[in-house]
N, C-alpha and C positions, 0 to 999 in steps of 0.2 A: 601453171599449177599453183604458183605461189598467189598469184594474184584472187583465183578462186577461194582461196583457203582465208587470205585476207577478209576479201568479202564477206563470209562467213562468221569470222569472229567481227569484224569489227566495224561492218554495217547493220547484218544481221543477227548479229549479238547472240548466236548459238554455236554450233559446234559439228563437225561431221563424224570422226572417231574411225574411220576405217578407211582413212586418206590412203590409196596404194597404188603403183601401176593402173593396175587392171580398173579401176574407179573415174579413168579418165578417159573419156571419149572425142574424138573430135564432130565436131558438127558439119554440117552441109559448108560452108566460109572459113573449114578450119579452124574456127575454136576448140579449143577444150574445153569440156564439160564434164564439172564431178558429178558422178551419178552415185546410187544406191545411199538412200540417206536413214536405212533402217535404224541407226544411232543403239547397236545395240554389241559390236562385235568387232573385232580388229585383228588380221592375222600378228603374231609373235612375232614375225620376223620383223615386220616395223612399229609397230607398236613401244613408245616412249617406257621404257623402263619405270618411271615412277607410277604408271596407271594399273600397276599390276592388282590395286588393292587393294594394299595392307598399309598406305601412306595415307594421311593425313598433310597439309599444306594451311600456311595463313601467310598473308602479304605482309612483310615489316617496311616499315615508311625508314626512310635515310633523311640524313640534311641536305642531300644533291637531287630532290624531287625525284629521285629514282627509287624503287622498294625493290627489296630481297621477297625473294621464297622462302620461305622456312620448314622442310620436310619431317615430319614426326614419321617414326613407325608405330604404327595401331596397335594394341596393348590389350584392349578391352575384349568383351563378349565378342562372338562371332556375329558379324550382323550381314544385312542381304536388302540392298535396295532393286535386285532384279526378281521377278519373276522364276519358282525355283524350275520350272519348264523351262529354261534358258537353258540353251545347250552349249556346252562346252566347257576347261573345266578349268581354265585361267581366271585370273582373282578378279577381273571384271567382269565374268557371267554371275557371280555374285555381289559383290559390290562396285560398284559400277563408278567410279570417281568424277567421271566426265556428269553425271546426274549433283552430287553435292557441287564440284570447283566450279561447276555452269553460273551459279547462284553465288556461291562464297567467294570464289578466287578466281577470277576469268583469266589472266594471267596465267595460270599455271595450265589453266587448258589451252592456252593460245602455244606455250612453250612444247606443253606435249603433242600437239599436232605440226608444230616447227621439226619436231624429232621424225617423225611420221613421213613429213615431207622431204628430209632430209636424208632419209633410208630411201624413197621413191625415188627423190632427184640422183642418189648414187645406186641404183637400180639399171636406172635408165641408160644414164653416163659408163658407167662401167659394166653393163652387162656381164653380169657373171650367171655362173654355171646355175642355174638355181637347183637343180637335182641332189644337191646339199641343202638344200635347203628343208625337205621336207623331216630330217630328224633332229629339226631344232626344238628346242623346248621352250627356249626363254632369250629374248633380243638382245641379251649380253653375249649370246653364242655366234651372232653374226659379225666377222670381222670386215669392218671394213677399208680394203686395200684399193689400190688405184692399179695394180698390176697389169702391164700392158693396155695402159691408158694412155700414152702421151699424147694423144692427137688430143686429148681433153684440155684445156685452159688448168693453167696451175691456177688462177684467182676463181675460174668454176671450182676447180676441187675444194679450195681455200674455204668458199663460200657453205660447200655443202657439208663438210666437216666442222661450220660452223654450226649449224644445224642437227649436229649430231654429239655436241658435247654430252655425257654424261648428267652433269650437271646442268640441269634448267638457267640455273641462274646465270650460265656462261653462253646460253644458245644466242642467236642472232633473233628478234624480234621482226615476224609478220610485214613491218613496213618498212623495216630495212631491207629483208631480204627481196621482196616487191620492187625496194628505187632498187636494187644491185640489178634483179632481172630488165627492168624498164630501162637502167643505163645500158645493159650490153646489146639489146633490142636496137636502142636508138644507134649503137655503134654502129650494127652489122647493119643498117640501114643506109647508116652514110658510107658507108665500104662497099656497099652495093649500086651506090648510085654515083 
C-alpha cells in the first residue's frame, strides 16, 4: 500500500485523495492495486484532518535542508474550487485542498495521504468494529487503539501511529515509511527461508 501511494506522489507527481481499505485490490500475482482514482472525495473516517478546507499551508525552508509546514486557518470570503454539483457536504466538496497543495505545497499532500494510509494500515491491523463507524462526523472522532492486537508487531503499531500524528509535520514521510515496509518484507523472507 505504502509503496503504491509513494509511486503516486513521487514518480507520478499527483495524488490519489481517497487512499482506504476498500481502494485496494489484489491482482491476478497478488499485488495490490489502488483503484478508483475519481480524485474527487475521501470517506471522514480517514481522511487527514487538515484537508477539511478551511486550511491554507506554505513550505518554510530550515537550516538542516528539511522545511516545516505552516498551517494558516482561511479567514477570507467563502470560495469553491469544486463543482457546486459535488456531493457531499465536507469542506473538500467545496474547496478541495488536494487541487491548490498539488501545485503549491506537494508536501503537505504527501503528508495528508500518509494520514490516509495510516488510518488504512490501522484498519487493516486492528480490525475493529466498523459499525461505529458510520456516526462519525469528522476523523478526530476515530480513536485509534490497538486493543486486543498483540499478535500485531509493536514496531508495526509504532510505525503506523507514526503515520497518524495530528500534526503533519511530525508524520513519517512516503519513503521512510516504503524502506520500514521493504525492511520487514525482506525480514519475513529470510525467516521463511
Amino acid at each position: 500500500m505504502a509503496a503504491a501511494v509513494a509511486h503516486t506522489h513521487l514518480v507520478a507527481h499527483t495524488y490519489h485523495m481517497d487512499v482506504k481499505p476498500g481502494n485496494f485490490l489484489l491482482d491476478e500475482e497478488s499485488n495490490l492495486v489502488l483503484i478508483d482514482w475519481e480524485q474527487n472525495g475521501a470517506p471522514v473516517t480517514i481522511a487527514a484532518p487538515e484537508i477539511d478546507g478551511t486550511w491554507d499551508v506554505e513550505e518554510i525552508p530550515s537550516e538542516d535542508q528539511n522545511t516545516t509546514l505552516r498551517y494558516t486557518k482561511y479567514t477570507g470570503p467563502e470560495r469553491r474550487n469544486m463543482p457546486i454539483t459535488t456531493p457531499g457536504n465536507h469542506g473538500w466538496n467545496v474547496w478541495n485542498v488536494f487541487l491548490e497543495w498539488g501545485k503549491q505545497c506537494p508536501k503537505a499532500l504527501e503528508l495528508a495521504e500518509v494520514f490516509s494510509l495510516g488510518r488504512s494500515m490501522w484498519m487493516l491491523l486492528r480490525q475493529p468494529n466498523l459499525d461505529g463507524f458510520e456516526d462519525i462526523t469528522c476523523t478526530e472522532e476515530v480513536v485509534e487503539d490497538w486493543e486486543s492486537s498483540e499478535d500485531i508487531p509493536e514496531h508495526w503499531r509504532h510505525v503506523v501511529e507514526d503515520c497518524l500524528h495530528h500534526d503533519p509535520n511530525k508524520r513519517i514521510g512516503l519513503r521512510e515509511l516504503v524502506a520500514f515496509w521493504d525492511r520487514e518484507r525482506q525480514e519475513m523472507n529470510e525467516r521463511d527461508t
